[in-house]
C-alpha positions in Angstrom: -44.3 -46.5 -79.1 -45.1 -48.3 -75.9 -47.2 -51.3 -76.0 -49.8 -49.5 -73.6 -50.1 -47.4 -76.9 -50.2 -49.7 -79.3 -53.2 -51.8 -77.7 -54.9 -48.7 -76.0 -57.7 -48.7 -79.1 -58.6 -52.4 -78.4 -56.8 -54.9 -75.8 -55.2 -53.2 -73.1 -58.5 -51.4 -72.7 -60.2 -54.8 -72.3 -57.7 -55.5 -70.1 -58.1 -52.8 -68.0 -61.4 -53.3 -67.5 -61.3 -56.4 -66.4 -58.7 -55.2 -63.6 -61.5 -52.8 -62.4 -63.9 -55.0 -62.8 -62.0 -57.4 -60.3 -61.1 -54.4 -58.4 -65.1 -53.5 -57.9 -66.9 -56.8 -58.2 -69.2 -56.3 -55.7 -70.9 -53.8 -53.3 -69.1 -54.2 -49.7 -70.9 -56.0 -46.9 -73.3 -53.4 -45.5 -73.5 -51.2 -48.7 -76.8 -51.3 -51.1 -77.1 -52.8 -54.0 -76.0 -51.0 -56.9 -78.9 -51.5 -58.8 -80.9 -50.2 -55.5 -78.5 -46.8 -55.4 -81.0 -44.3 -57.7 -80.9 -41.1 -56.1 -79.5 -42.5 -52.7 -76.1 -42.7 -54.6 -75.9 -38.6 -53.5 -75.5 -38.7 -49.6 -77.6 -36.2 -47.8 -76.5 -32.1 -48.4 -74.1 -33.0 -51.3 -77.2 -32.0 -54.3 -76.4 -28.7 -53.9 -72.3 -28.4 -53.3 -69.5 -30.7 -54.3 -67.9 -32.6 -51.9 -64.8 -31.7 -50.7 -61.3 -33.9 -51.6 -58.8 -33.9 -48.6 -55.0 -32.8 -49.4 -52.0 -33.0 -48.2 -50.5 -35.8 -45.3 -52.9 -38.3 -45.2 -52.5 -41.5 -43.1 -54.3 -44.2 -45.8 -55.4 -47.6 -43.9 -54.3 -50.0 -41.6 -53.5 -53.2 -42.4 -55.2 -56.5 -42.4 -53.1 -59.4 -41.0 -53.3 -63.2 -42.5 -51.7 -65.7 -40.1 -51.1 -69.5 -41.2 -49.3 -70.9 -37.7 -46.5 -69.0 -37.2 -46.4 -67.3 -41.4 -47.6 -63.9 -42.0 -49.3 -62.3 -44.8 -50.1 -58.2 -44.7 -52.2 -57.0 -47.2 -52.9 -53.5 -48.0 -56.2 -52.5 -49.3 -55.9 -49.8 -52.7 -58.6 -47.8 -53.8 -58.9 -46.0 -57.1 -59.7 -43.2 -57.8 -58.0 -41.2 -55.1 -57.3 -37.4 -54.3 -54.5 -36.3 -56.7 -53.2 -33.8 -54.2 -52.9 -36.1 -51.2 -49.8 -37.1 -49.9 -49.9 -40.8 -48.2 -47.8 -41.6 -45.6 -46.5 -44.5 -46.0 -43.8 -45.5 -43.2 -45.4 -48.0 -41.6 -46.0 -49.5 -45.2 -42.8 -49.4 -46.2 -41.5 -50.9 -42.9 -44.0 -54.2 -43.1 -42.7 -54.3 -47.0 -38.8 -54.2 -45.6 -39.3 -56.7 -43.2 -41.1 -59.5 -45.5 -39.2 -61.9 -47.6 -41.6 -61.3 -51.0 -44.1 -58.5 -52.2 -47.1 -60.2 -54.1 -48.9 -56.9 -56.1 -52.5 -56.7 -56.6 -53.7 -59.9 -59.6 -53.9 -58.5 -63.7 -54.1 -59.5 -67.1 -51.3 -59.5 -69.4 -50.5 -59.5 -72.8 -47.8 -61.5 -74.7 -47.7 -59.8 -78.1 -44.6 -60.0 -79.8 -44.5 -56.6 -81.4 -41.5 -54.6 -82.0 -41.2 -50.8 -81.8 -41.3 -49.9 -85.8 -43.8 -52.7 -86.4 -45.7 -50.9 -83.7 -45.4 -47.7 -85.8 -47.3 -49.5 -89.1 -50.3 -50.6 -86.7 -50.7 -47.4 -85.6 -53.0 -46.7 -87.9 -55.0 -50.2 -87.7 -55.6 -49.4 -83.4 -57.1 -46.1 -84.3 -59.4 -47.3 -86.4 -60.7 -50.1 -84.6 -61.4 -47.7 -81.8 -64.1 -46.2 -84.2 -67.4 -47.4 -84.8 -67.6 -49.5 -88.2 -69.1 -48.3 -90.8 -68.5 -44.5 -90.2 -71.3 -44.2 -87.5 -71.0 -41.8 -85.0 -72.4 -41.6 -81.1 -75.7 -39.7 -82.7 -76.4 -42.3 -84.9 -76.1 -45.2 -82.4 -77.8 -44.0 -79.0 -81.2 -43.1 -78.3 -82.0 -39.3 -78.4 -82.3 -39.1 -74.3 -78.9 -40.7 -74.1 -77.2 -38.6 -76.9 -78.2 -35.5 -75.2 -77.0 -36.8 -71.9 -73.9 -37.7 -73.2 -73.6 -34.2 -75.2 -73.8 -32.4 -72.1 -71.3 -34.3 -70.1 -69.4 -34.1 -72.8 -69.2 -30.6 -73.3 -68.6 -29.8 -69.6 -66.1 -32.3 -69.2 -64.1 -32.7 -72.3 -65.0 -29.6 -74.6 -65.5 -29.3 -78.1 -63.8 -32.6 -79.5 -65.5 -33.8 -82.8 -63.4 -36.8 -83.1 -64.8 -38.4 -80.0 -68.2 -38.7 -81.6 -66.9 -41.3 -84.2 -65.8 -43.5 -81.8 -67.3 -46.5 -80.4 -69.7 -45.8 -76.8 -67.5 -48.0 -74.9 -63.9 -46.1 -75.3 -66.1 -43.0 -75.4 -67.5 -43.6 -71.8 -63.9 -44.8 -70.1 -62.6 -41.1 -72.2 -65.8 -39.2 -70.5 -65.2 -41.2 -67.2 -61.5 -39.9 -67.2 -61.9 -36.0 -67.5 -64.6 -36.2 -64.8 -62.9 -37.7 -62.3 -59.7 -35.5 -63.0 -61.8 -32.7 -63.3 -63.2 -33.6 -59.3 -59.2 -33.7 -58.8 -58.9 -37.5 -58.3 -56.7 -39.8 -60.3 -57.2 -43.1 -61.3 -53.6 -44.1 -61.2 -52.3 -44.0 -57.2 -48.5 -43.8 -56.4 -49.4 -46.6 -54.1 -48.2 -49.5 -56.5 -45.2 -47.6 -57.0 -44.7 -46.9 -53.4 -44.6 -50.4 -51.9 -42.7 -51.9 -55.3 -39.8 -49.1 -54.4 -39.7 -50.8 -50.6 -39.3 -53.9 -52.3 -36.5 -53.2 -54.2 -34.4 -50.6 -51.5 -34.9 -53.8 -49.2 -34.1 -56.4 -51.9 -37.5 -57.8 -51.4 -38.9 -60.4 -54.0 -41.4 -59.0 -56.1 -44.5 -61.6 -57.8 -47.0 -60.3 -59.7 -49.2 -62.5 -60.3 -51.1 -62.5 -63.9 -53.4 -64.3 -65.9 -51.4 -64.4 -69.6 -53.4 -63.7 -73.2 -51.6 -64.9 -76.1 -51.9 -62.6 -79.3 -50.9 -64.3 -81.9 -51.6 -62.3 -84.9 -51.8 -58.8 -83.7 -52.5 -56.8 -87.0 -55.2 -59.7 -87.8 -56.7 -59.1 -84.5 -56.9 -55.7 -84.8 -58.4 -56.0 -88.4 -61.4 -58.4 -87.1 -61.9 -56.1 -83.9 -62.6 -53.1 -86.4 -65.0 -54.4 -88.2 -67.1 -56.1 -85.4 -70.1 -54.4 -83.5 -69.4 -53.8 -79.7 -73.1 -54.7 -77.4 -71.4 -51.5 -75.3 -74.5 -49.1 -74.9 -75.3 -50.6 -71.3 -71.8 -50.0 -70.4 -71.9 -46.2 -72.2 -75.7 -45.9 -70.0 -74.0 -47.4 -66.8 -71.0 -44.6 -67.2 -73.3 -41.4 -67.3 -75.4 -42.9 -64.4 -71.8 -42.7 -62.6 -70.6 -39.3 -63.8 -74.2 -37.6 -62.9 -75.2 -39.5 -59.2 -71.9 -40.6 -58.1 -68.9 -38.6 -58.4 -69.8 -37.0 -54.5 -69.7 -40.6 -53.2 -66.5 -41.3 -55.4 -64.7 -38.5 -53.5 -65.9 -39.6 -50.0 -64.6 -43.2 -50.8 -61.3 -41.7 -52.0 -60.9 -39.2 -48.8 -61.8 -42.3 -46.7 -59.3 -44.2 -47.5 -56.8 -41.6 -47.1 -58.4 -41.3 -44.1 -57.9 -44.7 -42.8 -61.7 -44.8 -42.1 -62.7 -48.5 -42.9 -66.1 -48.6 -42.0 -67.0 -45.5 -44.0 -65.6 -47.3 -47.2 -67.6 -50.3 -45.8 -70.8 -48.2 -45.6 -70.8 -46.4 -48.9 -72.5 -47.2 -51.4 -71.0 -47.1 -55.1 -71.8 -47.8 -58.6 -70.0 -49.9 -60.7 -69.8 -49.7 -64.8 -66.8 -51.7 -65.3 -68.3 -54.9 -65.1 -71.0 -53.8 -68.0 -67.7 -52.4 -70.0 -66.1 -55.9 -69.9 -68.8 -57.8 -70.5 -69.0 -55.6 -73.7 -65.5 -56.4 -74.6 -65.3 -59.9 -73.2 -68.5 -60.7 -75.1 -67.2 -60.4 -78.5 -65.9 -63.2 -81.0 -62.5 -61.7 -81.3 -61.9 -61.4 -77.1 -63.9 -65.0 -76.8 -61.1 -66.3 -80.0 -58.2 -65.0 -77.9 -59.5 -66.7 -74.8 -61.0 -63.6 -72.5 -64.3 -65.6 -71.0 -64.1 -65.6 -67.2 -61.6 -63.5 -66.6 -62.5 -62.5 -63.2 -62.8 -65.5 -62.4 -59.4 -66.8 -63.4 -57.5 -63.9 -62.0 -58.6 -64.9 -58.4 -57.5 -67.9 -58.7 -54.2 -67.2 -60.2 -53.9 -65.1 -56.9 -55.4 -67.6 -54.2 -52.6 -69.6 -55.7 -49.7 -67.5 -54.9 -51.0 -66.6 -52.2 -51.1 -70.0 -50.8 -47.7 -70.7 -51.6 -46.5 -67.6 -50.2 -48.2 -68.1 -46.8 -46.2 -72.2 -46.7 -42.9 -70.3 -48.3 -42.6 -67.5 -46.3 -42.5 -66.4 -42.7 -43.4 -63.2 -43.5 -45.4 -61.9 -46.9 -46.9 -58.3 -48.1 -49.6 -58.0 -50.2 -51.2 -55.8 -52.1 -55.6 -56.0 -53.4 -58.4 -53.8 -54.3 -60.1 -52.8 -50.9 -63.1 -54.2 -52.3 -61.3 -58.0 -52.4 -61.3 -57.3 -48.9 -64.7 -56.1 -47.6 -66.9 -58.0 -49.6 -68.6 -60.9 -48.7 -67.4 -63.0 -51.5 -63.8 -61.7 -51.8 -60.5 -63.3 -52.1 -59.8 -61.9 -48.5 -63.0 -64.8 -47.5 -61.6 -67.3 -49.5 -58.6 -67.2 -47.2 -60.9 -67.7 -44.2 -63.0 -70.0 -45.9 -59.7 -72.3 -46.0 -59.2 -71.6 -42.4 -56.6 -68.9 -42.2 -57.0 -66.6 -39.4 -57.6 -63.1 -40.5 -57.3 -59.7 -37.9 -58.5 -56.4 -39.8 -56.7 -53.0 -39.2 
């Protein structure tokens, strides 16, 4: 049992979150507010028809170009999700990643849990139940009647008849519902574009940093015992999801083909919703996340990466990096507090 497993009833989920909350903290410049999106969220003529994923050789985008005297950094911008049948071409990628002396990929969380493959196997049953809602309660008995029958018939268009979805807890319900949709729209959440750039690396020999903000678990069973039997506040990330999945998944799909596209300003134009921060907080929020010391974790991955970073830009004549596109066309994003510091900064 892998340790993605093992946690992915309780803390890699929280996790994860966080890492797409960081990845979509805020609207772009230029794009509305999310809370402003409504019906506007559907771009003209896509009511009717389903937007259209592009396939096969797809360019992705340029690079943005981070210059300390005579030091380079290149970072490539990553969206998520993107079309599954696209193929990226890479070369020019793979060239910049050849040529630098380290490869810093894109900030996360990680856990230091010291569990062992057949002690894995015992907790099995301890991560499936903390994934339910305590006391027996199902989805029915927890949301409001207009939700539940939203929910019921996403659910059955998306994911089918599964009964044993409706025990568990709103939150892992609505990343589950989330999933199929955007599979079912034929984008994937997990890119090849990680694994494209770390492969550069190593052909190249090419140092490889991944900077991460480390969680301690020190008493995993224990953990997962108190997480079981503790209410989630997860209905306004479960509300937030099926907003997405009915008014967004059109604009979801422009986003993905414009990156693959290499078309900037559209991803700087369009609008998007974002749920994840609502999941985390619903996760973040609790005593057992707040006990294994979870608060501000947005916060604390930036800075863990403005601190590589940093170094890497005195270290190195040469650097590629990897961030969320949205860390780079947002007002507020770590691509600005490089500027803000007086790097100069030249966008693809």
């Amino acid at each position: 049992m892998s340790r993605r497993i093992l946690f992915s009833g309780l803390l890699i989920i929280g996790c994860s979150l966080s890492a797409a909350a960081f990845a979509q903290s805020a609207p772009p410049a230029g794009a509305p507010p999310a809370e402003d999106l409504g019906e506007v969220a559907q771009p003209d003529g896509l009511r009717d028809i389903d937007a259209i994923l592009v396939a096969g050789r797809q360019p992705g985008p340029g690079l943005w170009k981070v210059r300390s005297g005579e030091r380079t950094m290149w970072i490539l911008g990553t969206q998520s999700p993107l079309p599954k049948r696209m193929e990226w071409d890479s070369a020019n990628v793979q060239r910049r990643v050849g040529e630098a002396q380290e490869l810093l990929m894109p900030p996360t969380v990680k856990l230091d849990a010291d569990v062992g493959f057949f002690r894995g196997l015992t907790l099995l049953p301890s991560v499936l139940r903390a994934r339910k809602n305590p006391d027996g309660k199902t989805l029915g008995d927890l949301l409001p009647a207009d939700e539940y029958a939203r929910w019921t018939m996403l659910k059955q268009r998306y994911i089918g008849g599964d009964r044993d979805i409706e025990e568990w807890r709103p939150l892992f319900a609505a990343v589950a519902l989330y999933e199929k949709a955007i599979a079912r729209r034929g984008m994937a959440e997990q890119t090849p574009i990680a694994d494209t750039v770390r492969k550069a690396a190593k052909r190249s020999k090419v140092k490889i940093t991944e900077p991460a903000l480390k969680i301690k678990i020190t008493d995993v069973k224990a953990t997962l015992r108190d997480f079981s039997r503790e209410t989630l506040n997860d209905q306004e990330c479960f509300r937030r999801t099926l907003d997405r999945i009915e008014t967004d998944l059109d604009t979801m799909v422009l986003r993905a083909n414009a990156w693959a596209e290499g078309d900037i300003e559209a991803l700087r134009n369009l609008p998007y919703r974002n749920q994840f921060i609502a999941c985390t907080e619903a996760f973040t929020d609790t005593a057992i996340a707040r006990k294994q010391g979870m608060q501000d974790l947005q916060a604390r991955i930036e800075n863990e990466w403005m601190a590589v970073a940093e170094r890497a830009l005195r270290e190195n004549d040469t650097t590629f990096a990897v961030l969320p596109m949205s860390q780079l066309l947002q007002p507020n994003g770590l691509l600005q507090r490089l500027v803000a510091k007086g790097y100069m900064v030249e966008e693809p």
